[in-house]
C-alpha positions, 0 to 999 in steps of 0.5 A, spaced: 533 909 931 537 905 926 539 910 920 540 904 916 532 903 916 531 909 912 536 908 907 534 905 900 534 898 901 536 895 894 531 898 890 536 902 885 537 901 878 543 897 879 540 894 886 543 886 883 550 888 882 549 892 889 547 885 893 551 882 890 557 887 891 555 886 899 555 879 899 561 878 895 566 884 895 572 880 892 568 875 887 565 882 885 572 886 884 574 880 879 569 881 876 568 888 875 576 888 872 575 883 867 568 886 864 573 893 865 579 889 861 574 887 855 571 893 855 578 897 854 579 891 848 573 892 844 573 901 845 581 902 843 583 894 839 576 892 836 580 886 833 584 883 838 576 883 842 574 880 836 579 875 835 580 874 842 573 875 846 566 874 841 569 869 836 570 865 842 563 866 845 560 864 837 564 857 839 562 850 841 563 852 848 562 859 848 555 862 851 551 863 844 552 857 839 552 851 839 554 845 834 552 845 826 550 838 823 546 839 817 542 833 818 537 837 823 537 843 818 535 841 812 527 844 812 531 851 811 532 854 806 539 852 803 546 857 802 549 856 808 551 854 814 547 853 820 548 854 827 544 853 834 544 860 836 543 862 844 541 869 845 537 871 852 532 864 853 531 863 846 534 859 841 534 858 834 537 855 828 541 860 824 546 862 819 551 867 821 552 873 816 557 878 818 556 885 816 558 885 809 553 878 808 548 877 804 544 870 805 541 869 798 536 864 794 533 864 788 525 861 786 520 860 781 514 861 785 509 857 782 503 859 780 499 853 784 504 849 789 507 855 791 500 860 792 500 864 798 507 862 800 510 866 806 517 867 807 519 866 815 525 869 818 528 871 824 533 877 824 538 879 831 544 883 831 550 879 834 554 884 838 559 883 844 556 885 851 563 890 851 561 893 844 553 895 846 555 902 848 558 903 841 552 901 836 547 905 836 542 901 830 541 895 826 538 894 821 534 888 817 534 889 809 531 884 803 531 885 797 526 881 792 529 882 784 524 879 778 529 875 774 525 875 767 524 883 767 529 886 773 524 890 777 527 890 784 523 891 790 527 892 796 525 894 804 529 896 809 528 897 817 532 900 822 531 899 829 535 902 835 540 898 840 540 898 847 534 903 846 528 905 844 525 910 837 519 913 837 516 906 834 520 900 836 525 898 842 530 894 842 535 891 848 541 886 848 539 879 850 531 882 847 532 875 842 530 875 834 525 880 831 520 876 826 518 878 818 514 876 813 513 876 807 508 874 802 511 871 795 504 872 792 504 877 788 510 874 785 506 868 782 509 864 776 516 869 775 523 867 777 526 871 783 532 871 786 531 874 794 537 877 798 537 878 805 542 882 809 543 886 816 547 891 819 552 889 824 554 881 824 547 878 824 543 871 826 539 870 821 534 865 824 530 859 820 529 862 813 522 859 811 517 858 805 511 856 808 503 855 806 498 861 809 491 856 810 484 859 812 483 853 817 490 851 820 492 844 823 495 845 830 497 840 835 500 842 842 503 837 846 503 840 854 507 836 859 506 838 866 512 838 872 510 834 877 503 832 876 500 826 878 494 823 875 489 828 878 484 823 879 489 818 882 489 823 887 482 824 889 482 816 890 488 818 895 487 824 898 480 825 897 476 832 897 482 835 899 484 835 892 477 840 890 474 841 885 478 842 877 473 843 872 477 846 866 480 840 867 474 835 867 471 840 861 477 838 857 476 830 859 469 830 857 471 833 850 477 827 850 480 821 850 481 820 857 487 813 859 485 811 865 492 808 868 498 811 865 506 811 867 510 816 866 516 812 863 521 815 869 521 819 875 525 824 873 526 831 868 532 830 864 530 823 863 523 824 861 526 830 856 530 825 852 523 820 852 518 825 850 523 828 844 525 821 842 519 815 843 524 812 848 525 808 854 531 812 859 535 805 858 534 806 851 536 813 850 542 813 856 541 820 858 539 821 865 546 822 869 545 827 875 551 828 877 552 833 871 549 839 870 544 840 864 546 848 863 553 844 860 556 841 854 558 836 858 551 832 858 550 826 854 545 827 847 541 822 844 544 819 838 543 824 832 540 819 827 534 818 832 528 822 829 526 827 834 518 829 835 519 836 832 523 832 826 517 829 824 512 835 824 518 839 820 517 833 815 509 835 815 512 843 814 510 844 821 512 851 825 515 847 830 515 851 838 517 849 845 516 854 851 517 851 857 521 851 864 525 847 869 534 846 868 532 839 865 530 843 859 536 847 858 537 847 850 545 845 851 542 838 852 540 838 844 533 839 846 532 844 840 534 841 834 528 840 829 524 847 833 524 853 830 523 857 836 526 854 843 524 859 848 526 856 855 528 859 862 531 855 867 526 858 874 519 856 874 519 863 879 522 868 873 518 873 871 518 871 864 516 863 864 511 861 858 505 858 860 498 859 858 499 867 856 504 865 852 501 859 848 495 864 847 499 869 843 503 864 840 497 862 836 494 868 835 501 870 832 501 863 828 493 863 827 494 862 819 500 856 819 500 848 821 503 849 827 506 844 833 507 846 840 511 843 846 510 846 852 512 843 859 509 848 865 511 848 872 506 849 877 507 844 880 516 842 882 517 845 889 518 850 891 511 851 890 510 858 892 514 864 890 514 871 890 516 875 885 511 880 881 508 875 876 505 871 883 503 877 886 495 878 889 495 872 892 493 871 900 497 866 905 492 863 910 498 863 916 496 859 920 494 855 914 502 855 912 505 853 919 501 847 919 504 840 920 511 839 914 507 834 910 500 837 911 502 844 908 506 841 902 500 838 901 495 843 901 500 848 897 500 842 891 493 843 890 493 850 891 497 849 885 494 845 881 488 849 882 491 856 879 494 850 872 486 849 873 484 856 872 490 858 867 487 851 862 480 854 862 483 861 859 487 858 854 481 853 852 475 859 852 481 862 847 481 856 842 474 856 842 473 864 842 478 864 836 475 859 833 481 855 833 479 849 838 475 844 832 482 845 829 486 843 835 489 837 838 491 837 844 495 832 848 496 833 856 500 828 861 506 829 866 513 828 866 512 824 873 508 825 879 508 830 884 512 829 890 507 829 896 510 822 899 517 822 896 524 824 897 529 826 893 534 821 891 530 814 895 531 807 895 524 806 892 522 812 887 517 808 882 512 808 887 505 810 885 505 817 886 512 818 882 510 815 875 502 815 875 500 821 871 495 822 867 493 822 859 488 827 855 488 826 848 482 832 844 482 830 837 481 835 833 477 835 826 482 833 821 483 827 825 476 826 828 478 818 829 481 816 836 485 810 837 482 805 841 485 806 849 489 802 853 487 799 860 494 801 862 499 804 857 506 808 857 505 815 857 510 816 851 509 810 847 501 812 847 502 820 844 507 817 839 502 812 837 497 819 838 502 824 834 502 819 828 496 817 827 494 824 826 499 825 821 496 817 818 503 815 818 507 809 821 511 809 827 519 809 824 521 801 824 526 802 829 521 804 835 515 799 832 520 794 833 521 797 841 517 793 847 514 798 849 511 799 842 509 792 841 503 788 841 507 782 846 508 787 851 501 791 850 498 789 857 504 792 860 507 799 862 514 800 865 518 806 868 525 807 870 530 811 874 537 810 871 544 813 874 539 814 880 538 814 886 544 819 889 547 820 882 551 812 882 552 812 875 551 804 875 545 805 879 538 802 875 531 800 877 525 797 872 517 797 875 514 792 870 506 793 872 500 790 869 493 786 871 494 784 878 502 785 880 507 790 880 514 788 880 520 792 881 527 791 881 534 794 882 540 793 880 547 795 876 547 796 869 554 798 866 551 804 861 558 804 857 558 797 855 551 796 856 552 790 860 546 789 866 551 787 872 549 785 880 541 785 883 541 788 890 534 787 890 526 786 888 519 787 890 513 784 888 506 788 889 500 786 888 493 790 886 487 792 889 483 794 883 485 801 883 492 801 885 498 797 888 499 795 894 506 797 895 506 797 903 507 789 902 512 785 898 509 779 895 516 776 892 517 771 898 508 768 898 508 768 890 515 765 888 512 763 881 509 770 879 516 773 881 519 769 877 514 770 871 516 777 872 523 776 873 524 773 867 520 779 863 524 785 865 531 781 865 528 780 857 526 788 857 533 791 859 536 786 855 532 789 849 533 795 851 540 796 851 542 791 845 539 798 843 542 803 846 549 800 843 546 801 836 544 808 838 548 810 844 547 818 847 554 822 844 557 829 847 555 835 843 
C-alpha cells in the first residue's frame, strides 16, 4: 500500500503555506526570508520598520491606504485629515491617530435639531503584520466633558489582539469595531468630545446622526450575470422553472418590460451605476489592467456619485458585493461609510442575503442606503468550499452536452438567488421593515449561456437585457411612470431621485440617455473590447422595430471616434431582435437613420468625457 495515503493530507493549521511550499519551493523560501527580515526589523529596530516597512504600506501604493481629497469626506466630523483605509475586505473612510492622538470636537446639542442624535464610529488598530506578536491589547477611549459645568464622562474599552478574552476576540485583518454613543442626555449643554485608542488607530466615519422610530431604507441590489428572468422563459421555455420569490416581489412592484444594461462588462457597469453614466461618458472600461491595481482609471472627482447623493440626505451608506471589478482601488468607496468587497464569489465570507439581513437589523433605527452586487450567476457556477456544501450533484446530469450542462447549472442558480431573495423578503416584512423599504433589482449584464468572452458581437441580447423591479416603499408611495424600453441606469437614477424629491444634477439631465428626445431609445456599450484593443468600441441603439449595432475605433485620449469596420441592422419580432439577419443592406434608409443617431450619441458622449475625463487615483 502507498503510505503516502495514510499521511495527513493538507489538513494542518498551516495547510495553505504547506501547499504552497510543495508547489513553489523557492517562490516560498523567498518569501519566507523576507517575512524573516521584516520581522527582525520590527523585534530588534522598531524605527527602521516603521520608517521603512509600515509607513510605506499607510502610503498611496501601500496595501492599506489609499488617497485623501477632502471633497469625498466632508459628511464627517471635521478635525482632521481622512483617509480611505483598506484592512482585510473592508474599507473605510478614516482619520489616522497615532498613539499619542486624540480626534476631538466640540458641540452644542440642541435641544431640537440635535434630540436623539447618535454618534457612529469606527475603531481598529494599525499595526505591522511583523509586530502582531508584540502587541497583546488595543484599546477604545471617549471622553465627553460638559463645557458650562466640567463634569466629564469618560469610557474605556480594552480588546485582546490577535486573541480572545472571556468577552471578546479579536485578530488582524478582523477590520473596525463599531460604537455608539447617544448625545441625548446631553441636550442644551456645550460639550467637547474626545476620542483616542491605543496603539496607532483608524478612526472610521465619525458621525452624528438621527435615531428614527421608522427609518427610511433604499437597497439597490445588481445581480452578476443575470438576464431578465422573464426574457429567458420566452428563450429557454420551462427549463428555466419556477421563481416565485422573484414573481412575488414583481407583484408588489414596478416591474419594466425591456431594459438594457448599458454595457456588457463589470468594470464598466461599476463606473455607470456609482456615477449615471454611459461607459463613453466615464471612460473606465480598460481590461488589459487588473482592477486590484492603482493603475486603473477613476471617474472624474467632480462627478457626484449614487452613495454622495444619499450622504447629502444623511444616509448611512453601504456596499457588500463580490467580483474583482468591484475592487475598492478603482474609487468605488468613495462616499460609503462601509465598503465591504471580497474578490471570489466562491469565498467563505461573500455578502449576500445573510449579510443584508444583519445590516438591517444592526442599522434598524437610521435612513440607510444599501448597494449590494451579488454573485450567483458569473462562471464558475458551482464551487465547493463549506458556505456551498449540502448540495446533491446528478452526475449524469453534469456530464451531459458542454452547453446543456452550463445551462442547467445557470438556472440551478438562479433557483438558490430565488430562494435566499424569499428569505431576505419574509425578514423585511417579519421586522417590520418592508413598507419602509424601497427596493431596486437589475443586473450588470446578462448571463452568458451563448456567449463567448471577448466576441465580435457581445451586445447581443442575452448579454445587455436584464431586468428592472422597482418596490416603493411608503414615504414615496408615487411611482414613476415606466418606459416601453429604457436604460437600466438611466431609469434607477430617475427612481433614486425621485425618492429623494430631487432633481437629476444639470449635467446628467443634459446626457442622451436622460433626455426626452432619445426616450424611445436604449443604448449599451462595450469600450476598450473585445480582446482588450484599447481603441476597440461597439454602440447598440435599440428601439420599436430595429436593433442597430455598429464597431468602430474611438481614440479615448483625444476623445476622437475614428474608423468604422462594421454595422448590423435587426429588426424585432414583438418580443425581441432578430439578430440572425443583418438588414443594413434591405433597408438602406433605416440604416442610415440610425446611422446618423448613434455617430450623434458618441459624439455627445465624448464632448463629455473630455470635460470630465476618468483621472488616476
Amino acid at each position: 500500500m502507498n503510505r503516502e495515503i495514510l499521511r495527513d493530507y493538507w489538513v494542518g493549521a498551516a495547510s495553505e503555506d504547506r501547499r504552497l511550499f510543495y508547489a513553489r519551493p523557492v517562490k516560498e523560501w523567498l518569501k519566507w526570508s523576507l517575512r524573516l527580515i521584516e520581522y527582525l526589523l520590527a523585534r530588534y529596530l522598531g524605527w527602521l520598520y516603521q520608517i521603512f516597512v509600515h509607513k510605506r504600506r499607510l502610503g498611496k501604493g501601500g496595501k492599506y491606504a489609499r488617497i485623501k481629497d477632502q471633497r469625498f469626506f466632508s459628511w464627517y466630523l471635521p478635525g482632521r485629515p481622512y483617509f480611505e483605509i483598506q484592512i482585510g475586505n473592508d474599507t473605510r473612510c478614516s482619520a489616522i491617530l497615532a498613539e499619542s492622538d486624540e480626534f476631538s470636537f466640540e458641540r452644542k446639542v440642541d435641544r431640537i435639531l440635535d434630540r436623539d442624535k447618535d454618534l457612529l464610529f469606527g475603531m481598529a488598530p494599525l499595526v505591522g503584520t511583523a509586530q502582531t506578536a508584540l502587541v497583546k491589547k488595543w484599546n477604545c477611549r471617549v471622553k465627553i466633558k460638559d463645557l458650562t459645568s466640567g463634569e466629564i464622562h469618560s469610557w474605556e474599552e480594552r480588546f485582546p489582539f490577535n486573541g480572545r478574552s472571556e468577552r471578546f476576540a479579536y485578530y488582524p485583518g478582523d477590520g473596525w469595531a463599531e460604537f455608539r454613543i447617544s448625545l441625548t442626555p446631553y441636550v442644551g449643554r456645550n460639550i467637547r468630545v474626545t476620542i483616542s485608542g491605543t496603539p496607532a488607530v483608524s478612526l472610521a466615519t465619525p458621525q452624528l446622526i438621527a435615531r428614527k422610530e421608522k427609518a427610511r431604507n433604499v437597497l439597490l441590489i445588481s445581480f452578476e450575470s443575470l438576464t431578465d428572468f422573464r426574457y429567458l422563459r420566452e428563450r429557454y421555455g420551462n427549463r428555466v422553472g419556477e421563481l416565485p420569490n422573484l414573481e412575488r416581489l414583481c407583484g408588489e412592484s414596478v416591474v419594466y418590460p425591456k431594459v438594457y444594461s448599458p454595457t456588457d462588462c463589470t468594470l464598466s457597469f461599476a463606473a455607470s451605476i456609482l456615477t449615471g453614466l454611459m461607459p463613453s461618458q466615464h471612460g473606465i472600461g480598460n481590461y488589459a489592467i487588473a482592477a486590484d491595481s492603482f493603475e486603473n482609471s477613476v471617474y472624474h472627482p467632480e462627478l457626484r456619485t449614487l452613495p454622495g447623493m444619499f450622504k447629502d440626505h444623511r444616509f448611512l451608506t453601504f456596499f457588500g458585493g463580490t467580483q474583482v471589478r468591484f475592487s475598492s482601488k478603482v474609487g468605488w468607496a468613495r462616499g460609503f461609510d462601509h465598503y465591504f468587497h471580497v474578490f471570489d464569489k466562491w469565498g467563505t465570507n461573500t455578502p449576500q442575503f445573510d449579510w443584508l439581513t444583519r445590516a438591517f437589523r444592526t442599522y434598524k433605527e437610521y435612513d440607510k442606503f444599501f448597494y449590494t452586487h451579488i454573485d450567483f450567476l458569473h462562471e464558475p457556477l458551482l464551487a465547493f468550499n463549506d458556505r456551498e456544501r449540502m448540495r446533491l450533484l446528478d452526475l449524469p446530469h453534469l456530464q451531459s452536452n458542454p452547453e446543456e450542462a452550463l445551462a442547467n447549472l445557470y438556472f440551478e442558480q438562479l433557483h438558490e438567488l430565488d430562494f435566499q431573495l424569499g428569505l431576505f423578503l419574509d425578514y423585511l416584512k417579519n421586522s417590520g421593515q418592508w413598507d419602509q423599504t424601497a427596493i431596486v433589482i437589475t443586473g450588470d449584464h446578462g448571463g452568458g449561456l451563448h456567449f463567448v468572452k471577448h466576441s465580435e458581437f457581445a451586445l447581443f441580447e442575452e448579454r445587455v437585457r436584464v431586468p428592472l423591479i422597482v418596490k416603493y416603499p411608503d414615504w414615496q408611495a408615487n411611482p414613476l411612470e415606466r418606459k416601453p424600453i429604457t436604460n437600466s441606469i438611466s431609469e434607477i437614477y430617475r427612481v433614486l431621485h425621485h425618492l429623494l424629491s430631487q432633481k437629476l444634477p444639470d449635467y446628467l439631465a443634459a446626457l442622451p440617455q436622460y433626455q426626452p428626445e432619445y426616450s424611445q431609445y436604449a443604448f449599451s456599450e462595450t469600450i476598450m473590447n473585445p480582446n482588450r484593443q484599447y481603441k476597440r468600441y461597439n454602440l447598440a441603439v435599440m428601439n420599436h422595430p430595429y436593433k442597430y449595432v455598429v464597431w468602430r475605433e474611438v481614440d479615448w485620449d483625444r476623445f476622437k471616434p475614428e474608423a468604422k469596420s462594421k454595422e448590423s441592422l435587426f429588426q424585432s419580432n414583438g418580443e425581441t431582435y432578430q439578430e440572425e439577419k443583418d438588414l443594413c443592406h434591405d433597408q438602406p434608409e433605416a440604416a442610415e437613420k440610425y446611422r446618423q443617431l448613434a455617430e450623434k450619441v458618441l459624439e455627445k458622449n465624448l464632448r463629455f468625457m473630455e470635460k470630465y475625463p476618468p483621472q488616476k487615483y
